[in-house]
DSSP file (Angstrom, degrees, kcal/mol; ACC not computed):
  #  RESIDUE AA STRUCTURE BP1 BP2  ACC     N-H-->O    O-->H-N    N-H-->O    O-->H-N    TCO  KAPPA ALPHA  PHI   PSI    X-CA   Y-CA   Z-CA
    1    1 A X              0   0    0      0, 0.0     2,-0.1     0, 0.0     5,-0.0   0.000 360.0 360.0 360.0 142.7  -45.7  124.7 -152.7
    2    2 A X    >   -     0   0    0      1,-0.1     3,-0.7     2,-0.0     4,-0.3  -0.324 360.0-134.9 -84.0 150.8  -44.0  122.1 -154.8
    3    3 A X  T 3  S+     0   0    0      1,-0.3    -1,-0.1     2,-0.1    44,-0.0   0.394 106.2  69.5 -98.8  16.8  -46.4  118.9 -155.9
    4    4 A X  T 3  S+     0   0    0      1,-0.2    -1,-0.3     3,-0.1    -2,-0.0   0.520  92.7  53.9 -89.0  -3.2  -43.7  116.9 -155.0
    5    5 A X  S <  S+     0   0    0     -3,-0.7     2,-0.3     2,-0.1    -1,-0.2   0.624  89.4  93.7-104.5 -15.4  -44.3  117.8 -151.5
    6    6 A X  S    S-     0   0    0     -4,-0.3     2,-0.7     1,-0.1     5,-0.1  -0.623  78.8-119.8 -97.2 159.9  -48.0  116.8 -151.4
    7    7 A X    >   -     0   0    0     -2,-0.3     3,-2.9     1,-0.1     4,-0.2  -0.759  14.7-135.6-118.7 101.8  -48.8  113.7 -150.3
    8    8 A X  T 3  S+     0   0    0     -2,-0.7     3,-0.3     1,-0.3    -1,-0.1   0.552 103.1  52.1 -47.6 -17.0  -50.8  111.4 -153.1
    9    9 A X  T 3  S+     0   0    0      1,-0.2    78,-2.7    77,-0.1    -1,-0.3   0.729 111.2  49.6 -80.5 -25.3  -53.6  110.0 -150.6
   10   10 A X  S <  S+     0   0    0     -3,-2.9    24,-4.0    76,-0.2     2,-0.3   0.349 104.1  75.4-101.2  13.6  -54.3  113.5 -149.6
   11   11 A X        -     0   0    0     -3,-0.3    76,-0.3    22,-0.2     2,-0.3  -0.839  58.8-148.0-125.0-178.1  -54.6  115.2 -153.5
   12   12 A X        -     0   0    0     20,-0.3    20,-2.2    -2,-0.3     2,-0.7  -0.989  14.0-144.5-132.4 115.9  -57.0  115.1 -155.9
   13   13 A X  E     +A   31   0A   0     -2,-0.3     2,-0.3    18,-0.2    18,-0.2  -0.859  27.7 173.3 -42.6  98.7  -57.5  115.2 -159.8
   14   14 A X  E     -A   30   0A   0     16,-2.4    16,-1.0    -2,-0.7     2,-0.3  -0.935   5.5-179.7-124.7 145.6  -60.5  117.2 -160.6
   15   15 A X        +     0   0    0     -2,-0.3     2,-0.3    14,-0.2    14,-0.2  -0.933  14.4 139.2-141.2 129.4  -61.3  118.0 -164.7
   16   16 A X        -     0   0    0     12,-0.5    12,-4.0    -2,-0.3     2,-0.3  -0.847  42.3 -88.2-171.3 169.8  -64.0  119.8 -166.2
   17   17 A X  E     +D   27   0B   0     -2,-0.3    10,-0.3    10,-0.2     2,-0.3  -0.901  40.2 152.5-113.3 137.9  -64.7  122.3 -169.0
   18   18 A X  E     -D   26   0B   0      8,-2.2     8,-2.9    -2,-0.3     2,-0.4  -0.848  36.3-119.0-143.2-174.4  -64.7  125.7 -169.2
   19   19 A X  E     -D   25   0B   0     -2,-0.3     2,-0.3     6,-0.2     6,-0.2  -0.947  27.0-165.9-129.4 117.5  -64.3  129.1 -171.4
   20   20 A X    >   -     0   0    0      4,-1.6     3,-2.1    -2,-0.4     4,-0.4  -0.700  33.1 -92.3 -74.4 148.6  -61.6  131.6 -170.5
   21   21 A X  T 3  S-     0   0    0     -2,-0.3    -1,-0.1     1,-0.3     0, 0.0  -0.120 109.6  -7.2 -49.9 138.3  -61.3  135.3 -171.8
   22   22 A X  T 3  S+     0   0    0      1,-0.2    -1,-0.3    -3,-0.1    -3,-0.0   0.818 132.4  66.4  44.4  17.6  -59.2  135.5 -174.9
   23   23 A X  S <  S-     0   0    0     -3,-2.1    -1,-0.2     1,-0.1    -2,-0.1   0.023  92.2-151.5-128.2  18.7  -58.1  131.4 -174.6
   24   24 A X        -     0   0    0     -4,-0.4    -4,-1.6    -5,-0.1     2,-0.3  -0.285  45.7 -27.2  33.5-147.2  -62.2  129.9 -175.3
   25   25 A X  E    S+D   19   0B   0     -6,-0.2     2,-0.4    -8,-0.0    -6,-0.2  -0.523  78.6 142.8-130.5 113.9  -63.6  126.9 -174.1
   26   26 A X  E     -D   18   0B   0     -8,-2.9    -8,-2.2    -2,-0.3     2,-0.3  -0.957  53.5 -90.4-153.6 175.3  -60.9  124.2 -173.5
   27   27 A X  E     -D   17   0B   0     -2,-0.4    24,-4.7   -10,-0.3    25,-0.4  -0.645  42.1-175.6 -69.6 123.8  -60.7  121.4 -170.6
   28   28 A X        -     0   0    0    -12,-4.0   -12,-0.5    -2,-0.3     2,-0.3  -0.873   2.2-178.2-157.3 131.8  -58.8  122.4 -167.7
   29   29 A X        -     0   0    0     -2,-0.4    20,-1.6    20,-0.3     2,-0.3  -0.897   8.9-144.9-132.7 155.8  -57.9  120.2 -164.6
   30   30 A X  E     -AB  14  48A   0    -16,-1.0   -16,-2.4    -2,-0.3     2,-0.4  -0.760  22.3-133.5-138.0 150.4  -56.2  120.6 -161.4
   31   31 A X  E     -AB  13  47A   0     16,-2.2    16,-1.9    -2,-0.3    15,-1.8  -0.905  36.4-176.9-111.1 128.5  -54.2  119.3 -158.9
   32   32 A X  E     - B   0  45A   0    -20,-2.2   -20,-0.3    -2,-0.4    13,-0.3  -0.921  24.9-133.2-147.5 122.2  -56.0  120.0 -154.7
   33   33 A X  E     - B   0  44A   0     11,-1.9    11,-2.3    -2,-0.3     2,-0.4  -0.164  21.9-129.7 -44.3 137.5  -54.5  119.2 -151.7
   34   34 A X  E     + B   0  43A   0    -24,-4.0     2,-0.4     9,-0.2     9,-0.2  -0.799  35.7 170.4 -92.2 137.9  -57.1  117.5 -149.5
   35   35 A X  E     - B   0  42A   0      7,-1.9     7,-2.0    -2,-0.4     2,-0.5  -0.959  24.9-148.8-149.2 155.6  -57.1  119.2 -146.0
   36   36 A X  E     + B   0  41A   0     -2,-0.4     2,-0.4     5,-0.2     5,-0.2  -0.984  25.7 174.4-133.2 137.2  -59.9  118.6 -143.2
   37   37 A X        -     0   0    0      3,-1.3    46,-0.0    -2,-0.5    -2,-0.0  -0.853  64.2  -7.9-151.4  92.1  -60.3  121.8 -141.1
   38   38 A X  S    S-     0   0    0     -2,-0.4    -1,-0.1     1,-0.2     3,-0.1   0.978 130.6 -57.1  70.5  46.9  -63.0  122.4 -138.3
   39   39 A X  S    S+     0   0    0     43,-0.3    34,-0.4     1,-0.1     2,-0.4   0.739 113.8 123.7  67.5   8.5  -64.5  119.1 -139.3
   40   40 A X        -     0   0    0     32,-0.1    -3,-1.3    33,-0.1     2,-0.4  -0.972  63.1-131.4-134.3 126.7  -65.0  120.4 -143.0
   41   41 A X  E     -BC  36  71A   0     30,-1.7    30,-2.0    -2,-0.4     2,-0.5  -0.553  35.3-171.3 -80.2 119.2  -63.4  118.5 -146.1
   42   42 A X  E     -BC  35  70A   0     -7,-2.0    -7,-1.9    -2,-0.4     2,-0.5  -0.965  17.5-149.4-124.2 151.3  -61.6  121.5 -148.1
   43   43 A X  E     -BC  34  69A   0     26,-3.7    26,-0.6    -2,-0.5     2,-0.6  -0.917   9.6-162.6 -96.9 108.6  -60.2  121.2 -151.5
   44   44 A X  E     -B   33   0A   0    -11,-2.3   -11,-1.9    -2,-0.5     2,-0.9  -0.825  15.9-139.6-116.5 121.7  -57.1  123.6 -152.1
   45   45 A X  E     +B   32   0A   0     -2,-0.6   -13,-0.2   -13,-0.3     3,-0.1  -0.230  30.8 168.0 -87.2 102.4  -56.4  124.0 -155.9
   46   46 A X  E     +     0   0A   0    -15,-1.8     2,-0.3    -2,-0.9    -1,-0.2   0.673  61.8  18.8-126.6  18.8  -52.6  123.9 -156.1
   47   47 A X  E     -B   31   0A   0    -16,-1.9   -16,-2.2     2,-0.1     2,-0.2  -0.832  68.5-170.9-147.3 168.4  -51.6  123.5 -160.1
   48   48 A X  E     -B   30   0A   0     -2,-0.3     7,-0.7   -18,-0.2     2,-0.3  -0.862   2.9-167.4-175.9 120.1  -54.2  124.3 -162.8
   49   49 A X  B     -E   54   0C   0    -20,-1.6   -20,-0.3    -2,-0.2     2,-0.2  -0.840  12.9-159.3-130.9 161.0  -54.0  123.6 -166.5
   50   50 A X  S    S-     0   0    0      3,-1.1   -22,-0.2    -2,-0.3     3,-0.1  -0.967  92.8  -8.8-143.5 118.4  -56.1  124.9 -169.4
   51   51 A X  S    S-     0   0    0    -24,-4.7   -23,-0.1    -2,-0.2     3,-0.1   0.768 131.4 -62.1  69.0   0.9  -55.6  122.4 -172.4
   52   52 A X  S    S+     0   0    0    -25,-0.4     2,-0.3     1,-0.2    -1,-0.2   0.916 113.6 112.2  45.4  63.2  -53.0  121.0 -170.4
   53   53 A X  S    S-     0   0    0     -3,-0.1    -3,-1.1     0, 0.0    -1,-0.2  -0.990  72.3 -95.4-135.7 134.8  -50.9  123.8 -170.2
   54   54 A X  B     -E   49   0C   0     -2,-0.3     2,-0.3    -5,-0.2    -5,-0.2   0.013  33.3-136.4 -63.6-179.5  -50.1  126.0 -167.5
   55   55 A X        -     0   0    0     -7,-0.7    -7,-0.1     2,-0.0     5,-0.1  -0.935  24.9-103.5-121.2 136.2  -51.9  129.1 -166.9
   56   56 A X     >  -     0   0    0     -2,-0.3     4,-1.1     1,-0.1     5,-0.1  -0.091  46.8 -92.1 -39.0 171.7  -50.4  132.4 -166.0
   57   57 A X  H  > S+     0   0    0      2,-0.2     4,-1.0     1,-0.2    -1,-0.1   0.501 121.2  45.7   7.6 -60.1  -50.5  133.4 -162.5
   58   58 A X  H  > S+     0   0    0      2,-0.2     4,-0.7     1,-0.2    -1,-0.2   0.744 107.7  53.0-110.0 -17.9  -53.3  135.2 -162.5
   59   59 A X  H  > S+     0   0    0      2,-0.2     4,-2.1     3,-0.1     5,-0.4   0.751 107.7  59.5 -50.8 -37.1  -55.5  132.9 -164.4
   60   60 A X  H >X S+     0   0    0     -4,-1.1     4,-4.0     1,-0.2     3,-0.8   0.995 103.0  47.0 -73.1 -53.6  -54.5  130.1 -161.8
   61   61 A X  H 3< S+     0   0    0     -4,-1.0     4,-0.3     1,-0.2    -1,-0.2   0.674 110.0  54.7 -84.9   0.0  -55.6  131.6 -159.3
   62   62 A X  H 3X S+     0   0    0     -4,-0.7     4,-1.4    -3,-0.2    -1,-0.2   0.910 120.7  38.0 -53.1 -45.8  -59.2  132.5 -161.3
   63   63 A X  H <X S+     0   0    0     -4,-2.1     4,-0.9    -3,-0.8     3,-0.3   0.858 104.6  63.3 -94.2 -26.2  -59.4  129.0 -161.8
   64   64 A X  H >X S+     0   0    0     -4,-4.0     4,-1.9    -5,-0.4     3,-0.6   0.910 106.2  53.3 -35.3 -42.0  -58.0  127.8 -158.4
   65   65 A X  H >4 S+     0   0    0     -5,-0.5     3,-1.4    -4,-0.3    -2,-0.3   0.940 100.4  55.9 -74.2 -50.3  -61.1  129.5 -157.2
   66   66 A X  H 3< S+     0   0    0     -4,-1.4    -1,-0.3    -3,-0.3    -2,-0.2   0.658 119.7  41.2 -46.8 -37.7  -63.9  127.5 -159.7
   67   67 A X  H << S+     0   0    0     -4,-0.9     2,-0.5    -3,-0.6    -1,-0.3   0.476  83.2 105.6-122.5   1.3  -62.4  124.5 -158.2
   68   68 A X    <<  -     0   0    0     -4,-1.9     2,-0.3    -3,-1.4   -24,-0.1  -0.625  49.2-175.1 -93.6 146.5  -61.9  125.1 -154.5
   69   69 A X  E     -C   43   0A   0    -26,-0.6   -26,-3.7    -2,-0.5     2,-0.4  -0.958  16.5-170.5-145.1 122.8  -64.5  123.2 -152.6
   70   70 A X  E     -C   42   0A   0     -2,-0.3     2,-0.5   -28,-0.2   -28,-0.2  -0.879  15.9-173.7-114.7 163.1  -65.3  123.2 -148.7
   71   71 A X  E     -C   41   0A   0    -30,-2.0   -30,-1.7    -2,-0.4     2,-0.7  -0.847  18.6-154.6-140.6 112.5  -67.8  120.5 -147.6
   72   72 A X        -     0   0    0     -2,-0.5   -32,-0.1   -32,-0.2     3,-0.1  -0.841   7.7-156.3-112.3 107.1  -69.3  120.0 -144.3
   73   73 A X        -     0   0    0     -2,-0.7    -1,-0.1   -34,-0.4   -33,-0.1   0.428  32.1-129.5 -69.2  -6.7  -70.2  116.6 -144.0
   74   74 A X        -     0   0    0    -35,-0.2     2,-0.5     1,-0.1    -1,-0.2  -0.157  57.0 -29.9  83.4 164.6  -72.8  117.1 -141.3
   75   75 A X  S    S-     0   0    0     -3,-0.1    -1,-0.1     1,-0.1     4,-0.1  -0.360  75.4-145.5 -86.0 127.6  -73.0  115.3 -138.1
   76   76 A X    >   -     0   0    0     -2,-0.5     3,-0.9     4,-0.3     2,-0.4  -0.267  27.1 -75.3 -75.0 164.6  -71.6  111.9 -139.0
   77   77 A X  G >  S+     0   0    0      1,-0.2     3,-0.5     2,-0.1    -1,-0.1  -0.445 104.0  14.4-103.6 177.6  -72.7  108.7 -137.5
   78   78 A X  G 3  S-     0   0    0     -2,-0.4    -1,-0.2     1,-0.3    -2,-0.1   0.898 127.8 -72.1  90.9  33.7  -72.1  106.8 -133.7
   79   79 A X  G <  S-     0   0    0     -3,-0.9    -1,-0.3    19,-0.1    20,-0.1   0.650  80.5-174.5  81.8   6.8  -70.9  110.5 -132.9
   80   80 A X    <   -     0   0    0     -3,-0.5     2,-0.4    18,-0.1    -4,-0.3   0.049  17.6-144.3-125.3 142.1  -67.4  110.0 -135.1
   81   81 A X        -     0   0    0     16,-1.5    16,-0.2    -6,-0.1    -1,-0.1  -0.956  26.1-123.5-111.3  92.9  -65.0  113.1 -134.9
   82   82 A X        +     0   0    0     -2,-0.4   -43,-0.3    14,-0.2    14,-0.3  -0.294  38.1 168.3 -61.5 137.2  -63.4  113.5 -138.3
   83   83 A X        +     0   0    0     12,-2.6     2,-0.2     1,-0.3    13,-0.2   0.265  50.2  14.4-142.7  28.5  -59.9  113.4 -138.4
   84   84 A X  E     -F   95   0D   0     11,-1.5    11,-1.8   -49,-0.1    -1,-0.3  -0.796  47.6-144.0-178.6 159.0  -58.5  113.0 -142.0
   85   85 A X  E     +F   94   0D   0      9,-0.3     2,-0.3    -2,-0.2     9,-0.2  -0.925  23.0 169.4-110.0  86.5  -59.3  113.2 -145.4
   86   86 A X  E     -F   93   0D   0      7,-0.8     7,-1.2    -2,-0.3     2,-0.3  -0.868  33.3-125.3-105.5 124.1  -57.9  110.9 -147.7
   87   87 A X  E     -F   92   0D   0    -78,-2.7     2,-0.2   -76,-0.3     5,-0.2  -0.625  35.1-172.9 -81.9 135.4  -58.9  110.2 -151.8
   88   88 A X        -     0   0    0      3,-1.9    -1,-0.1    -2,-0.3   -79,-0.1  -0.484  61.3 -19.3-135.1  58.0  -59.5  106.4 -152.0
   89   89 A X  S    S-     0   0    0     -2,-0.2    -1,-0.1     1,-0.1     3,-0.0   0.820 133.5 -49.5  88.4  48.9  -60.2  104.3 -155.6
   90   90 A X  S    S+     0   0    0      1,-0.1     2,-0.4    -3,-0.0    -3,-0.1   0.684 125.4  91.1  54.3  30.9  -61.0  108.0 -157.0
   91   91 A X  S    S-     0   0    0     -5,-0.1    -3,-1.9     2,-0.0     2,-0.9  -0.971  75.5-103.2-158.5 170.7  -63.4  109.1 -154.3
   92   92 A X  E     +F   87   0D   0     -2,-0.4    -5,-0.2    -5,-0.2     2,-0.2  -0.533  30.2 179.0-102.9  99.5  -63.1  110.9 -151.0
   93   93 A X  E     -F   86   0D   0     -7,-1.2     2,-0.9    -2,-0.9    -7,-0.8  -0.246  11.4-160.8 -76.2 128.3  -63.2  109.4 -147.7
   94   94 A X  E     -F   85   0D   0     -9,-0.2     2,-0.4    -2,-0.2    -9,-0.3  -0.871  17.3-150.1-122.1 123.3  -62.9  111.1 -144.3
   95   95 A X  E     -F   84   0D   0    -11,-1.8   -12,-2.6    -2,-0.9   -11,-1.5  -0.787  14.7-170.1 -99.3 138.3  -62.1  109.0 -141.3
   96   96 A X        -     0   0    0     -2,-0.4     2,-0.2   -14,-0.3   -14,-0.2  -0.292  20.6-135.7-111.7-163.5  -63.0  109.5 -138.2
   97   97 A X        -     0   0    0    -16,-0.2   -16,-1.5    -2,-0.1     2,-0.3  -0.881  17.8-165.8-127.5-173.3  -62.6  108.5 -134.3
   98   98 A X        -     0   0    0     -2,-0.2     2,-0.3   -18,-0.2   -18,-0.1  -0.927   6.1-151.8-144.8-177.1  -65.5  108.0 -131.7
   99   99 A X  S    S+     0   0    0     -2,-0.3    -2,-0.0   -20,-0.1     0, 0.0  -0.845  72.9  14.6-144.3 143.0  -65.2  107.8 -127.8
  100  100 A X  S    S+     0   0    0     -2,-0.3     2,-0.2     1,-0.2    -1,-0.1   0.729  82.3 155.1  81.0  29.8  -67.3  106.2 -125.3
  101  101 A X        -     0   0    0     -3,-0.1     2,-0.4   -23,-0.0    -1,-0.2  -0.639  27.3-157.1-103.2 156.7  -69.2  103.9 -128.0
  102  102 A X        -     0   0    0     -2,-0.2     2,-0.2     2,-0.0    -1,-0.0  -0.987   5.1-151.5-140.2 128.1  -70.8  100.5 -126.9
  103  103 A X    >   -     0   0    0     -2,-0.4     3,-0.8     2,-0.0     0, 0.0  -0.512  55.3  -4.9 -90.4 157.3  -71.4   97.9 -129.5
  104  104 A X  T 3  S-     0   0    0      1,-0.2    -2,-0.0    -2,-0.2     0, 0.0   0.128 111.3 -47.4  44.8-176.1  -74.5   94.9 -129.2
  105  105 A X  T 3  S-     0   0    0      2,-0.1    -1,-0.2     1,-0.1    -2,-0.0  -0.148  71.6-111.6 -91.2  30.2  -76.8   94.6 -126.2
  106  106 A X  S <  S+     0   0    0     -3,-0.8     2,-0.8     1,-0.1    -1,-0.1   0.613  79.4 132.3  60.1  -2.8  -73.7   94.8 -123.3
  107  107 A X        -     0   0    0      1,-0.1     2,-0.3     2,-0.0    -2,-0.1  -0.802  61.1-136.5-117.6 137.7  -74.7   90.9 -122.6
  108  108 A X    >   -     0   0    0     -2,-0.8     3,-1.2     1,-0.1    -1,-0.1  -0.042  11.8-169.8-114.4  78.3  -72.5   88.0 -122.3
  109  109 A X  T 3  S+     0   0    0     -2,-0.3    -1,-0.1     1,-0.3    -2,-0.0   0.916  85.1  64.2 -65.2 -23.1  -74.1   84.8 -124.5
  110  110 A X  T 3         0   0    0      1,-0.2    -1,-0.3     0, 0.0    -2,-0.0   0.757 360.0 360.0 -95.9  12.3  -71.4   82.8 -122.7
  111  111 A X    <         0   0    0     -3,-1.2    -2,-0.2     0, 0.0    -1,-0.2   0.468 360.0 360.0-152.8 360.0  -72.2   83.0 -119.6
């Protein structure tokens, strides 16, 4: 998948440090589609630089792995169904809907 194809409310920047075999200890950050799946916030790591370089192959997909992240946000409240995940002023927000919800005490101050 291209990262022109992903959709900038739905990725993520993530950066941290690590040490590879035979490259040491450098900085290496990733670009991860945000995806909401069975209710569960997943991160899916789809470019990864080390040093801000690309990584072979099989190194991406080491490091893809260190950064892919599912999160189950637990029963939300008012009953709310998530249904998207979107990154928002660098942090990640999951919107929902809910069904059947009644706001205040159902009675009528004007009349």
């Amino acid at each position: 998948m291209s990262l022109t194809s992903i959709d900038p409310a739905r990725a993520a920047r993530l950066t941290g440090s690590t040490t590879l075999p035979l490259l040491g200890k450098n900085d290496v950050s990733v670009i991860a589609q945000l995806a909401l799946e069975d209710g569960k916030a997943r991160l899916v790591v789809r470019d990864a630089r080390f040093g801000g370089k690309a990584l072979p192959a099989s190194l991406q997909r080491s490091v893809s792995q260190l950064f892919a992240v599912t999160v189950d946000p637990g029963s939300l409240p008012l009953k709310v169904t998530p249904t998207e995940l979107t990154a928002v002023d660098g942090t990640l927000q999951i919107s929902g809907t809910a069904s059947d919800l009644t706001l205040g005490g159902g009675s009528n101050p004007a009349g």
